[in-house]
N, C-alpha and C positions, 0 to 999 in steps of 0.2 A: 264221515258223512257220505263221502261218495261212493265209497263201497257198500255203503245201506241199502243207497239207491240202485246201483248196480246189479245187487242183489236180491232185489226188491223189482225190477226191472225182468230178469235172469224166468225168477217162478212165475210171473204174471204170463211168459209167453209160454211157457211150459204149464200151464192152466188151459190157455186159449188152444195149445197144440191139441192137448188131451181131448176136450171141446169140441174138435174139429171146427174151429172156427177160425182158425186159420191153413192156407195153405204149406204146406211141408216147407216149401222151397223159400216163400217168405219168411218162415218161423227164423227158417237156418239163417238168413242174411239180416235179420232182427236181430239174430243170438250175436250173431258175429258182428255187428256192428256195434251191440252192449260192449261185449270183450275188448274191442280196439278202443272203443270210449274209456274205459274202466285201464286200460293198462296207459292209454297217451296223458292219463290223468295222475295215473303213477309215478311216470315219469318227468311229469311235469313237478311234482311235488319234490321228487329226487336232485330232479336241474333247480330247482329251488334251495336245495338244501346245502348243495356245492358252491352257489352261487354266496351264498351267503357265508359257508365257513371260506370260501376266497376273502370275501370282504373283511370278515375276522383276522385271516392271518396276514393281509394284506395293509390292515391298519395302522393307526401308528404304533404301537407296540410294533416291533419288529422281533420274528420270530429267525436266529441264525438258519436254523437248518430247513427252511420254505426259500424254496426260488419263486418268487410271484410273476417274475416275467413269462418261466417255462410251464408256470403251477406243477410241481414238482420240488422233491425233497433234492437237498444237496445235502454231501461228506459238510463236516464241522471239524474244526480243528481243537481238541482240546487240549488244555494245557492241566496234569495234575502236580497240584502243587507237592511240594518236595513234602516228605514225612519219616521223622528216623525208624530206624529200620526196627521192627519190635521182636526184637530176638528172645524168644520167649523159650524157657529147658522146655526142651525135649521129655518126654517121661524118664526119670531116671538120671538125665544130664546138669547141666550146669547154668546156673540162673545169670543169663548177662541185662536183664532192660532193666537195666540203674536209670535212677532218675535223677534230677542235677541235684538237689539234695546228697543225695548219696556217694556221684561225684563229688562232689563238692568235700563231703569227709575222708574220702579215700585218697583225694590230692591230698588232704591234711596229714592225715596219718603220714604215705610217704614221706612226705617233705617231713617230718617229723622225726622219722627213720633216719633220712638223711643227715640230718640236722648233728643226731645223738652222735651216728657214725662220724663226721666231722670232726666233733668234739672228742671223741675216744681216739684219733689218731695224732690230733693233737697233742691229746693228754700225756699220748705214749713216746711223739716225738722231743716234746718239751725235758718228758722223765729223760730219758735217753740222753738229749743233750747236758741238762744238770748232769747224770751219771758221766759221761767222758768231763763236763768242764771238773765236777769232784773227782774224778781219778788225775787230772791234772794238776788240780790242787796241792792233791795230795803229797804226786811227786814231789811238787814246788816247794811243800811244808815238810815234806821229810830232807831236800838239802838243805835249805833253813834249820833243821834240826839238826843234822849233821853238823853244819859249820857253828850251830851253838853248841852241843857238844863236846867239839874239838877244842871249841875256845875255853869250855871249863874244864881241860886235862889240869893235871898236876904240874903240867910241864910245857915246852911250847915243841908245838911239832909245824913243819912248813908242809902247807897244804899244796899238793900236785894236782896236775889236770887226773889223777886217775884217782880210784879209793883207796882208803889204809888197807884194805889186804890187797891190792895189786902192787900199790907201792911197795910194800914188804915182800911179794912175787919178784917184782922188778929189782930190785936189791942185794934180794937172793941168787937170784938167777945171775947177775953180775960178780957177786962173791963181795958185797961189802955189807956184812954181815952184822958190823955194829948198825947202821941204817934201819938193815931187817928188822931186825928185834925190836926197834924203837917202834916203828909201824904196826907191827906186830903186839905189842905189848897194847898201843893207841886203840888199835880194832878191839881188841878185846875188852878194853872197858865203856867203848861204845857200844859196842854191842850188848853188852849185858846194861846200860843203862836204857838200852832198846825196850830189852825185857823186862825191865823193870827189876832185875835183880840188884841193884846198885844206885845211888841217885849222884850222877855229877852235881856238882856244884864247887865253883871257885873257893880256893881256900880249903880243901879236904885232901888229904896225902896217900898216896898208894894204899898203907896200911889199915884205914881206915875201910879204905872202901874193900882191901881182904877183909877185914871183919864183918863186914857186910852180908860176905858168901859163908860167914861160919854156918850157918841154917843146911849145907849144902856142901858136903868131905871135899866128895870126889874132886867139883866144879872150885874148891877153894885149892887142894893142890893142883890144879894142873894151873890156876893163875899166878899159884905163889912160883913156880919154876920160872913163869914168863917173867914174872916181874923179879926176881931176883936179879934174870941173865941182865934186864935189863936195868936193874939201878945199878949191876956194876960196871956196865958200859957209859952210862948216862951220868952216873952222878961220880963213878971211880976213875972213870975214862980207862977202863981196863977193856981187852982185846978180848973178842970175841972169834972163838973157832968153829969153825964149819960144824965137826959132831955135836957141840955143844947147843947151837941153834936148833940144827935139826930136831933134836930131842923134842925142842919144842915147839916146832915146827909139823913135826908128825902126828901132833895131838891134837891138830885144828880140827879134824872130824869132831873128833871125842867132846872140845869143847863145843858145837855150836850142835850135836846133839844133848847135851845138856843142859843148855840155855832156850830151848825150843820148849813151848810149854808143856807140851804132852814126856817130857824128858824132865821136869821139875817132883 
């Protein structure tokens, strides 16, 4: 509205100039006192305008970043809150922004992993220790065999701290040769009930159990030599001489490749 007038002011004296009906020097101090009217009116609407957005930011709403005292902005402190980090592949790279979801099944699986591995070392040390306590056993079942064995000879023999072929080693190597042979003659038919070529049992006679190995020449003379030398030590109480042992003595190879399955 006041610039209408103003302006409407402005032509009226620029008409009357034309006119000559006004003086030059009045027009100008007319003109010029329109202009200062029209701009102090300006300004006034301006100082109004500030006045009022002070009032605004000055209200109760409080605005952090207005200083009302200076009217002026102040720095603001902000604080952003935390946000994980969105690690998004690269073109070409590797996908890491898992969601807990996803976490959540990839903890499972490991633990899973873990779990099975546990289990399979277990599994291995458990076998392992059965395997040594059965290889213990085993020993423990094979002198239990031995000393039953021994106890169904045909004959009684006195059990020593060592075994039937050391004791006949031992015997030997001393020169008491009926001894030898006794041991000697012992091993050999434990051994072949080892192998199953013979079955002790109480109440069966030397002869028997050669018949045994008739299936088998060779392995039946080189027993029947043993056991000759010794029923006629053992049951003739006749004397036994050095070459004569030997003989069969020298043949322990021969018999306990014979008795070996792959030698059957």
């Amino acid at each position: 509205m006041h610039g209408v007038l103003a302006r409407r002011r402005r032509l009226f004296l620029a008409a009357c100039l034309g006119a000559g009906l006004l003086w030059p020097p009045l027009a100008a101090c007319a003109e010029g006192g329109a202009g200062q009217t029209a701009q102090g009116e300006v300004g006034q609407a301006a100082e109004k305008s500030v006045q009022e957005a002070r009032n605004a930011l000055g209200s109760r709403r409080r605005f952090p970043w207005y200083d009302e005292t200076n009217d002026e902005t102040r720095r603001v402190r902000v604080s952003v809150p935390w946000r994980a980090p969105d690690m998004k592949p690269k073109p070409g790279g590797m996908r890491w922004n898992f969601s807990w979801l996803e976490l959540f099944i990839w903890t499972a699986v490991l633990a899973l992993f873990a779990a099975l591995a546990y289990l399979l070392i277990k599994a291995y040390l458990n076998r392992e220790g059965r395997a040594a306590g059965a290889a213990d056993g085993s020993a423990e079942r094979l002198a239990l065999d031995d000393g039953a064995r021994i106890e169904a000879l045909p004959f009684r023999v006195r059990s020593g701290p060592l075994g039937l072929l050391d004791e006949a080693r031992r015997h030997y190597e001393q020169g008491d040769f009926r001894q030898a042979i006794v041991y000697l003659f012992s091993y050999e038919l434990v051994e072949m009930d080892k192998q199953q070529v013979i079955r002790l049992a109480k109440g069966k006679t030397n002869r028997q159990y050669l018949r045994e190995t008739r299936p088998r020449p060779l392995l039946r003379s080189l027993v029947e030599q043993t056991m000759v030398a010794f029923e006629d030590v053992f049951f003739g109480d006749h004397s036994l001489d050095r070459s004569r042992f030997e003989s069969c003595w020298r043949r322990l190879d021969e018999f306990q490749s014979l008795i070996a399955p792959e030698g059957r």
